[in-house]
C-alpha positions in Angstrom: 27.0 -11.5 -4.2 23.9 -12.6 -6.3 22.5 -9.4 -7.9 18.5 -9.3 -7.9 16.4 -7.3 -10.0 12.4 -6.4 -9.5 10.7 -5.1 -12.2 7.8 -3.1 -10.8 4.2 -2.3 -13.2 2.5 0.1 -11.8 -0.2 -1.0 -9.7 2.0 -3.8 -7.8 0.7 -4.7 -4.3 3.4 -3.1 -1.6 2.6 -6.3 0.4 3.7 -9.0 -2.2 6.7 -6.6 -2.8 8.0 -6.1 0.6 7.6 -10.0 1.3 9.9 -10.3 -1.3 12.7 -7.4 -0.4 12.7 -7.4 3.1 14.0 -10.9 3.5 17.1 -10.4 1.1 17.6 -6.8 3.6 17.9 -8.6 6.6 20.2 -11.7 5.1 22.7 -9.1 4.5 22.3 -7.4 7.4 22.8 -10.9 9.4 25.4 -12.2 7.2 27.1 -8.7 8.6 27.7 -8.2 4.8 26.2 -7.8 1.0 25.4 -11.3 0.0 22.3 -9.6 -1.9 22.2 -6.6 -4.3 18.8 -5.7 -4.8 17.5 -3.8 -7.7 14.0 -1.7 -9.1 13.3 -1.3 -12.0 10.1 0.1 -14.2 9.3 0.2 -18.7 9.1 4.3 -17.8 12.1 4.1 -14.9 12.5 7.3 -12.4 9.7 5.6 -9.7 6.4 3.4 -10.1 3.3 3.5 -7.6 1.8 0.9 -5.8 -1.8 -0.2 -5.8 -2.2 2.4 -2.6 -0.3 4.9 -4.1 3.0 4.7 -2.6 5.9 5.9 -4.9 8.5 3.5 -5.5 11.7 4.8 -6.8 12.9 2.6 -9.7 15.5 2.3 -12.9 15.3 1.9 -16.4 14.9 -1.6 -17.3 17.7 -4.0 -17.3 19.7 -4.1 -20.1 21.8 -6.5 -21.9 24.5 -8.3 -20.0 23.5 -6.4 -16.3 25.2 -9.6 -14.5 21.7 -10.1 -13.0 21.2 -13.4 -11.2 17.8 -13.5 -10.7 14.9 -11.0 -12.0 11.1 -11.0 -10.3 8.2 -9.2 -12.3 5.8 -8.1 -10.2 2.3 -7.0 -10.8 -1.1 -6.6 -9.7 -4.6 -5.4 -10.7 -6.1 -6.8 -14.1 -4.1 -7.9 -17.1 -5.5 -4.9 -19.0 -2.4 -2.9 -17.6 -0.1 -5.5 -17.9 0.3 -5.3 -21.7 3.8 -3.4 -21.5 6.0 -4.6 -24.7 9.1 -3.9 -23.1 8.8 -5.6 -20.0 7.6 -9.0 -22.4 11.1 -8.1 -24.5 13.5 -7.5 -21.3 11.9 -11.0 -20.0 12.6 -12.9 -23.2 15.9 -11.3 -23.2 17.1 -11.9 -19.9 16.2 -15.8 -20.3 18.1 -16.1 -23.3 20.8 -14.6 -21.0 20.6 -17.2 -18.8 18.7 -15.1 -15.8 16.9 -16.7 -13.4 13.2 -15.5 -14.1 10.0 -15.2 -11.7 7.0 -13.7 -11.1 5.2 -12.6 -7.9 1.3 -12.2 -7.6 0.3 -11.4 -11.4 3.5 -11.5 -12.8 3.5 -15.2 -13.7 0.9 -13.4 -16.3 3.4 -11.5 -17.6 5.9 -14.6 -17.6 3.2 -16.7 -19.9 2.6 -13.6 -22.2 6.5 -14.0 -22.8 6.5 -17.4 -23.6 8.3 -18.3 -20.3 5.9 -20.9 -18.9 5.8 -23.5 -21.6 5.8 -27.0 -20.2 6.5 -25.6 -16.9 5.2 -26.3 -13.4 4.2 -22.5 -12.2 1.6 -20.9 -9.8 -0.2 -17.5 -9.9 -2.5 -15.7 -7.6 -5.7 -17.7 -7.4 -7.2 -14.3 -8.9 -5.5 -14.2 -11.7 -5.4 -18.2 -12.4 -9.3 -18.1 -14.3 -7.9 -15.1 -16.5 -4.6 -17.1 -17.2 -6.0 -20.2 -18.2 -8.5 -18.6 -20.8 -5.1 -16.2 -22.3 -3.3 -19.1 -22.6 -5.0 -22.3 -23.0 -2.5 -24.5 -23.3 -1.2 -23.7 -19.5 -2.3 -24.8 -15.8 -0.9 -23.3 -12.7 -1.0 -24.7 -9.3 -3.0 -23.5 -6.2 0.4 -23.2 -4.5 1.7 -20.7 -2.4 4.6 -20.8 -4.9 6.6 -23.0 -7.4 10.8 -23.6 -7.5 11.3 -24.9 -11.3 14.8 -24.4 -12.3 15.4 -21.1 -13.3 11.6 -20.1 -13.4 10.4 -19.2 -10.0 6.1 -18.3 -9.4 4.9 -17.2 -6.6 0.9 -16.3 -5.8 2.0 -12.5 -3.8 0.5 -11.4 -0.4 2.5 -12.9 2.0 3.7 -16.0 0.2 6.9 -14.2 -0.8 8.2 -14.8 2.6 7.8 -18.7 2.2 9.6 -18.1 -1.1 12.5 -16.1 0.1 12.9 -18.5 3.4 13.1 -21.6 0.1 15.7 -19.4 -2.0 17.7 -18.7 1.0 18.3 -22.0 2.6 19.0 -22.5 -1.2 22.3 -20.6 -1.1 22.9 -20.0 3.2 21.2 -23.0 4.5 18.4 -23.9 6.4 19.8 -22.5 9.7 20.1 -19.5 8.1 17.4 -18.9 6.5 15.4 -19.9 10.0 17.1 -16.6 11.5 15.6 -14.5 8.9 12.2 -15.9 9.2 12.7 -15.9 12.9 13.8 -11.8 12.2 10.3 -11.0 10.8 8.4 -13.3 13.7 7.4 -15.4 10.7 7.4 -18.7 13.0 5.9 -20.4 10.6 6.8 -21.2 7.4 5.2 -22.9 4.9 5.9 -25.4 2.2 5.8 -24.3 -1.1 3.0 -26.3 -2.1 0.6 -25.0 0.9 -3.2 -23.7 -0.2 -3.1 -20.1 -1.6 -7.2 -20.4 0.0 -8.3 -21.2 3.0 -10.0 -24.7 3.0 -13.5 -25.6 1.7 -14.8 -26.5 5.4 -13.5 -22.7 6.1 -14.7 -21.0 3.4 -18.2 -22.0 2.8 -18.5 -23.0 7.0 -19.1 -26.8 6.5 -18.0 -30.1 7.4 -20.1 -32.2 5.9 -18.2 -34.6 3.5 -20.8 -35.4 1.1 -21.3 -31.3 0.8 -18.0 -30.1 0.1 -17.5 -33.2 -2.1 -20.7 -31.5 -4.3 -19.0 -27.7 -3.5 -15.5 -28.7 -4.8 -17.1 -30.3 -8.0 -19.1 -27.1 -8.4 -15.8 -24.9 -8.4 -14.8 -27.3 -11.0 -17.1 -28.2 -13.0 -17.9 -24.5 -14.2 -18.2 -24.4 -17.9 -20.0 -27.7 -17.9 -22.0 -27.8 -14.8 -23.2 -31.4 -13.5 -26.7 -32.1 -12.6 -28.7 -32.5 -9.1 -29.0 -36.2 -9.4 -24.8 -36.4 -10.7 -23.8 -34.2 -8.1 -25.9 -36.8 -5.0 -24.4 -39.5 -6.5 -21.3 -37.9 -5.8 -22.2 -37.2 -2.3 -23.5 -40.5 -2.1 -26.8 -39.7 -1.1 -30.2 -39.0 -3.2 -31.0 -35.8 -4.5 -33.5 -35.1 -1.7 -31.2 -35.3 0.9 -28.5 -33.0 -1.1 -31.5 -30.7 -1.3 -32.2 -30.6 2.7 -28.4 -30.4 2.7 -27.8 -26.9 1.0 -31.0 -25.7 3.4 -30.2 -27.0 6.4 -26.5 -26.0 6.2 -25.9 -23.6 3.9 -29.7 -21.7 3.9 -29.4 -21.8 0.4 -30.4 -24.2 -2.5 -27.8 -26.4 -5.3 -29.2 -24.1 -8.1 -28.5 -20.7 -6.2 -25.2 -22.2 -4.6 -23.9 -23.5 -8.2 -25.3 -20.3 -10.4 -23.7 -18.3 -7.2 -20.2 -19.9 -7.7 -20.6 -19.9 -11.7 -21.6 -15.9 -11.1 -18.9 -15.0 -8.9 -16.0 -16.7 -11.4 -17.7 -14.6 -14.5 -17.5 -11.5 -12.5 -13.4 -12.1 -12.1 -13.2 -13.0 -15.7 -15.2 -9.9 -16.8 -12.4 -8.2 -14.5 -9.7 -9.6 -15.6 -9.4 -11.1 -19.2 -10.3 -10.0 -22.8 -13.1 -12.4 -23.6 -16.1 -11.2 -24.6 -19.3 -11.2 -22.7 -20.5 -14.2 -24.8 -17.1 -15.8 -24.6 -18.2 -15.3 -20.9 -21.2 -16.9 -20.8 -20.2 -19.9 -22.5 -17.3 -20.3 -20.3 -19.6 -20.4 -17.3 -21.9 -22.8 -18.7 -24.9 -20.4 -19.2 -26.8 -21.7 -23.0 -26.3 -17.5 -24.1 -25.7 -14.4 -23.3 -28.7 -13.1 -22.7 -29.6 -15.7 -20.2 -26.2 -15.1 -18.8 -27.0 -11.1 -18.7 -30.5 -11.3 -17.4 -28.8 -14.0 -14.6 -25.8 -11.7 -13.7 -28.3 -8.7 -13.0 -30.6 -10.5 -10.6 -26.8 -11.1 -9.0 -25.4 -8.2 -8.9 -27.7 -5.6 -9.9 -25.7 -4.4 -12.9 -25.4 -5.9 -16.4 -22.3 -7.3 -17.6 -21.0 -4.4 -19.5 -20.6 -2.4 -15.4 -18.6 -5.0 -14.2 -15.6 -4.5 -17.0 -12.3 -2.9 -16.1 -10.6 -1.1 -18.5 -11.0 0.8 -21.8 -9.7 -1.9 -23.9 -12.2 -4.7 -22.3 -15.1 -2.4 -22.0 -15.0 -2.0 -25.6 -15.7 -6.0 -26.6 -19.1 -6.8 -26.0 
């Protein structure tokens, strides 16, 4: 019987949490015995709430030499609340131990803040990636649904977990196995582990124009140093006139308003989510300062900066 542990920080998403639960539940149950132990488990124990405020009941964490086989960390929100001490020392310790560790929806956070993910091929939620990469420089996750490597395990939360647990199942039962799980939970369709977190470019912005999403995926990309009109056409492979009647004709919108759009939208996440300051901000999204950065991010969204923080201790840097 492998014995798995999930240690819960309050504010978790149920939905990332019950992908990943249910699926052990109902091996045992059609194995018609306990092949899986599951465990909760929270810094202040007794129970931890959701991000809907559902109660979950939960232990203290684990301790040394718990015969744990594999331990998830799961969280959600900002990393503002993730800053818990003793989860980063159980995590450290339980790897020394030899424990299989992973994270689900922002817990690969978690995992880097440990040390965990060095030289390691790992996903998060695509929310969470911009705020990751700016903690922790020296690290790149993957916009995949989730990531087997060794004994580190990512996954990017919603519903992803159900991919994951059909992987770690066929892992230890087999494939056959692991089908009548999936099939238990009418999840027909599994995908692979390196399947898009997002749905495609065409879907997203509601083009198929090659030359266009060429210019739209180099704008998502190319945020701290934007490229200009005429880089971008050559790109596209037309001139910058036709890019222009492009954007207008199908997109009702302009290159400057769709790139400063895209640039906006990624500063409002990292406001959200990471501890840089609003200058640190601006220069990360290619504006020249912060005031043109403020002054742009109003127009936007009709509040400066400062309104879109989250938290006491990020509200406090400027």
């Amino acid at each position: 019987m492998q014995k798995i542990g999930f240690i819960l920080i309050p504010g978790f998403a149920l939905m990332s949490y019950a992908s990943a639960v249910e699926p052990l539940r109902a091996a045992n149950l059609l194995a018609g015995k306990d092949i899986y132990a599951l465990s909760s488990h929270a810094a202040e124990g007794d129970e931890v709430e959701t991000s809907s405020g559902i109660p979950v009941p939960s232990s203290p964490l684990p301790g040394r030499s718990t015969g744990l086989h594999t331990v998830f960390v799961c969280a959600g929100g900002t990393p503002v609340d993730w800053n818990v001490p003793t989860v980063l020392a159980c995590l450290r310790q339980l790897a020394r131990e030899g424990v299989r560790i992973g994270g689900i929806s922002g817990g690969p956070y978690l995992m880097a803040a440990a040390g965990l993910l060095e030289d390691r091929d790992f996903t998060i939620h695509w929310e969470h990636a911009p705020a990751l990469m700016e903690a922790f420089p020296g690290l790149a996750p993957r916009q995949a649904r989730y990531v087997l490597d060794g004994n580190r395990i990512t996954c990017g939360g919603g519903v992803a977990p159900l991919d994951m647990m059909h992987a770690l199942i066929s892992e230890r039962m087999g494939s056959d196995f692991a089908r009548r799980v999936s099939d238990w939970y009418l999840h027909t369709h599994v995908e692979s582990s390196g399947a898009p977190q997002r749905a495609s470019l065409a879907e997203r912005y509601g083009v198929n124009h090659p030359g266009l999403l060429t210019v739209l995926e180099t704008m998502e990309a190319t945020i701290e140093a934007p490229l200009d009109r005429q880089a971008m056409a050559a790109l596209a492979g037309v001139s910058p006139r036709h890019l222009d009647r492009l954007f207008a004709g199908l997109m009702q919108s302009s290159f400057l308003l769709e790139y400063r759009k895209i640039r906006l939208d990624h500063a409002r996440r990292l406001l959200q989510q990471s501890p840089l300051s609003i200058s640190e901000i601006a220069f990360a999204t290619g504006f020249s300062s912060a005031g043109h950065f403020s002054r742009s991010y109003r127009a936007a969204f009709g509040e400066p900066p400062r309104s879109g923080r989250q938290g006491k201790a990020f509200s406090q840097r400027v």
